[in-house]
C-alpha positions in Angstrom: 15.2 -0.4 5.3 15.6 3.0 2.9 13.0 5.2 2.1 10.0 4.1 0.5 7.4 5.8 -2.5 4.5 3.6 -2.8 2.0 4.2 -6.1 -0.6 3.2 -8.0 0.5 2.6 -11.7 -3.3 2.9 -14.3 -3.8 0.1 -16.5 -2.5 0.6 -19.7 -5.4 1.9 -22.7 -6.2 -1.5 -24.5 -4.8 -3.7 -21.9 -5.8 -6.1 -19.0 -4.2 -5.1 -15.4 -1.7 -8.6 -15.8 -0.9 -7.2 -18.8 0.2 -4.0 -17.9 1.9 -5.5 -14.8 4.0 -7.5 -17.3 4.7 -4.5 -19.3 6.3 -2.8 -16.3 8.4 -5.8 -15.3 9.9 -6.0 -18.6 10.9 -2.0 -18.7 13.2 -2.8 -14.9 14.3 -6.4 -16.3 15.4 -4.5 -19.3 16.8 -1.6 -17.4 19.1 -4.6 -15.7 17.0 -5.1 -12.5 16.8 -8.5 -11.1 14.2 -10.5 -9.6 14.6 -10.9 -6.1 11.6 -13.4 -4.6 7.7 -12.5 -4.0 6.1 -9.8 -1.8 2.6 -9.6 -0.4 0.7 -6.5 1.7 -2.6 -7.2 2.6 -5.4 -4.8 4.6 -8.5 -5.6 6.2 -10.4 -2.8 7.7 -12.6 -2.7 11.1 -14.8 0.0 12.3 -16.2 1.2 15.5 -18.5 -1.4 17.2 -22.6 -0.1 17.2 -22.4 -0.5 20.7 -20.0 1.5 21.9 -20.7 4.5 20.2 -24.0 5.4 22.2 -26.8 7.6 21.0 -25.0 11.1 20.4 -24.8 9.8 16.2 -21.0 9.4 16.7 -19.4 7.9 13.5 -17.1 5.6 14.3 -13.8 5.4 13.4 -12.3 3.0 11.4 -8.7 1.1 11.5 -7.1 -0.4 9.6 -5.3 -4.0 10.5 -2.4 -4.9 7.7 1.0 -7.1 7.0 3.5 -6.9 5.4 5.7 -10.0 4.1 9.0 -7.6 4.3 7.9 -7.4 8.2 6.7 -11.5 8.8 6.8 -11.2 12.5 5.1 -7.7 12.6 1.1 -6.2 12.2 0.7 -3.0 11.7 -2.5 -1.2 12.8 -3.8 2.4 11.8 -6.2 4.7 12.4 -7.9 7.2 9.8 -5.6 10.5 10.3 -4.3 8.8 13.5 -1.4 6.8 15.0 0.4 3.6 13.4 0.9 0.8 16.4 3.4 -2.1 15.4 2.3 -5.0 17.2 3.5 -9.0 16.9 0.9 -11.2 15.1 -0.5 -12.1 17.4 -2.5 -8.6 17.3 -5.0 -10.6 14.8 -5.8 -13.1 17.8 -6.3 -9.6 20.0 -8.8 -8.5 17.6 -10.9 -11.8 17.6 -11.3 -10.5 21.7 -12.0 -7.0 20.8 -15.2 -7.4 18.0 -17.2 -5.9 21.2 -15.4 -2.6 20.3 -14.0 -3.4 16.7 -16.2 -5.1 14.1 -14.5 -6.5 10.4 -16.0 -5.0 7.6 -17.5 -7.3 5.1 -16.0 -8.0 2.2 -13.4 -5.2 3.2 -9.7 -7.1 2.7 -7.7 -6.2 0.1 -4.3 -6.9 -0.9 -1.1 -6.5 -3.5 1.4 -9.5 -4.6 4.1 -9.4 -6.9 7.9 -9.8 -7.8 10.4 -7.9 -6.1 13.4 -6.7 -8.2 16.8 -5.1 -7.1 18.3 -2.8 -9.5 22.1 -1.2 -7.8 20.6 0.4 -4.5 16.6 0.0 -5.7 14.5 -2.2 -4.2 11.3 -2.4 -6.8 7.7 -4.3 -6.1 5.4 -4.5 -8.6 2.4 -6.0 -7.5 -1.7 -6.8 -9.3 -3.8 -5.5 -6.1 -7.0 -7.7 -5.4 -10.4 -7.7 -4.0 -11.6 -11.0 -3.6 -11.0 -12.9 -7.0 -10.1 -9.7 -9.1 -7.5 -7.9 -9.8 -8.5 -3.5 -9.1 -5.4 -2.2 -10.2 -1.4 -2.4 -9.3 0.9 -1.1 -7.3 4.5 0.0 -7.6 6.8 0.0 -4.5 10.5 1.7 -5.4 12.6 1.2 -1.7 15.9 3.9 -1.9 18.0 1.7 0.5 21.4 3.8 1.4 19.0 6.4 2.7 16.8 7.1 5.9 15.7 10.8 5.8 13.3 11.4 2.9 14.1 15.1 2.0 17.8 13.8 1.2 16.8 11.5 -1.7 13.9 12.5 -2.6 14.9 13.9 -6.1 17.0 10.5 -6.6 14.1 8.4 -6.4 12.0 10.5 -8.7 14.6 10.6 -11.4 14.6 6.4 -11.0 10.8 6.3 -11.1 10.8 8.4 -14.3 13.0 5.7 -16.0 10.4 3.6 -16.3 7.1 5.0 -14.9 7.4 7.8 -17.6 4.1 10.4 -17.4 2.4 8.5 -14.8 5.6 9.3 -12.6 4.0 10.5 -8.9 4.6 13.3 -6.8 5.9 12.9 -3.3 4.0 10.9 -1.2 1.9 12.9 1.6 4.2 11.1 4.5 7.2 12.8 3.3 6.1 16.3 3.8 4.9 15.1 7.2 8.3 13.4 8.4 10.9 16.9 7.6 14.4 15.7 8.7 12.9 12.5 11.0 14.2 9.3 10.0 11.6 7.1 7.6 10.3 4.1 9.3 8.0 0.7 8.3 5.0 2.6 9.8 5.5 5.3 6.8 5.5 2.6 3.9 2.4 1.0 5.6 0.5 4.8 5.6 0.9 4.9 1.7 -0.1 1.2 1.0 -3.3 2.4 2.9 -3.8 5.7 1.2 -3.3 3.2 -2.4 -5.6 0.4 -1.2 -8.5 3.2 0.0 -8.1 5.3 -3.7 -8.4 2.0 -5.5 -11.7 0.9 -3.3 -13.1 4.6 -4.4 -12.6 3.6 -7.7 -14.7 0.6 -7.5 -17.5 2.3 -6.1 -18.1 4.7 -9.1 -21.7 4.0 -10.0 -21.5 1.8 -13.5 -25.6 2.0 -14.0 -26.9 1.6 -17.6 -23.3 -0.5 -18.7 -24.8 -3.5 -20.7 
């Protein structure tokens, strides 16, 4: 794999979030990109057991257990502002055994699916992210692929984001300044889908009182 800028693309004023999605896969189709299959990432969050926290008011922590259809035979599992641990998938079955210290969150999974385009060395995903049964928003995944060290290409991938993301272009994801001149991994693509997936659950929970 390349290097990797995943963001959240706002729904278009006047328009649903398929529509918008549909807007944006025309732009790379008529930029010349090609569709290349389906993609899916999906999160579902667990925190800190009751129990094992004991009665100093510790807040628990929570982690987050995801997938990733580029990775079939891999889970990923992070921590809040902590380590990323790359497991088989078996790792769900391991956290069936665990609820004693980690509990699933209800209602907490959330996930993106879309078509994946190739455009010269650009890997695009475009993808309606759910809760449940409705759509909260979409995602755009743009994969550098000749690259490993996100400081080199950096500037390239902004200039191909601009081409068709326009003002709502991003700035360099947080990973990025973290990683320097180390070589970009899975793990770092995984961070940002669950920085997205966490901004657009925020953005759900904005009090819509008084809305007839």
């Amino acid at each position: 794999m390349g290097v990797t800028c995943v963001s959240q693309m706002p729904v278009a004023e006047g328009k649903s979030v398929q529509q918008t999605v549909e807007l944006l896969t025309r732009k790379l189709e008529m930029l010349g990109a090609e569709k290349q299959g389906t993609f899916c990432v999906d999160c579902e969050t667990y925190h800190t057991a009751a129990s094992t926290l004991g009665n100093q008011g510790q807040s628990g922590k929570l982690m987050y257990v995801m997938h990733n259809s580029e990775y079939p035979l891999s889970c990923f599992a992070l921590f809040e502002n902590g380590p990323c641990l790359i497991a088989d998938t078996n790792f769900d079955v391991l956290m069936v055994k665990l609820k004693g210290f980690f509990q699933s969150a209800k209602a907490s999974k959330i996930e993106t699916r879309g078509t994946r385009y190739q455009y010269c060395d650009f890997l695009v995903k475009v993808g309606t992210v759910t809760m449940g049964p409705s759509a909260r928003g979409i995602s755009v995944e743009v994969e550098y692929g000749p690259c490993v060290v996100a400081t080199d290409c950096w500037s390239l991938l902004l200039e191909f984001l601009q081409s068709f993301l326009g003002s709502h272009t991003p700035g360099a994801p947080s990973v990025f300044g973290n990683r320097h001149d180390a070589v970009y991994g899975p793990a770092d693509t995984m961070v940002q889908y669950m920085e997205l997936f966490n901004k657009i659950r925020k953005q759900q929970q904005v009090p819509v009182a008084g809305i007839r």
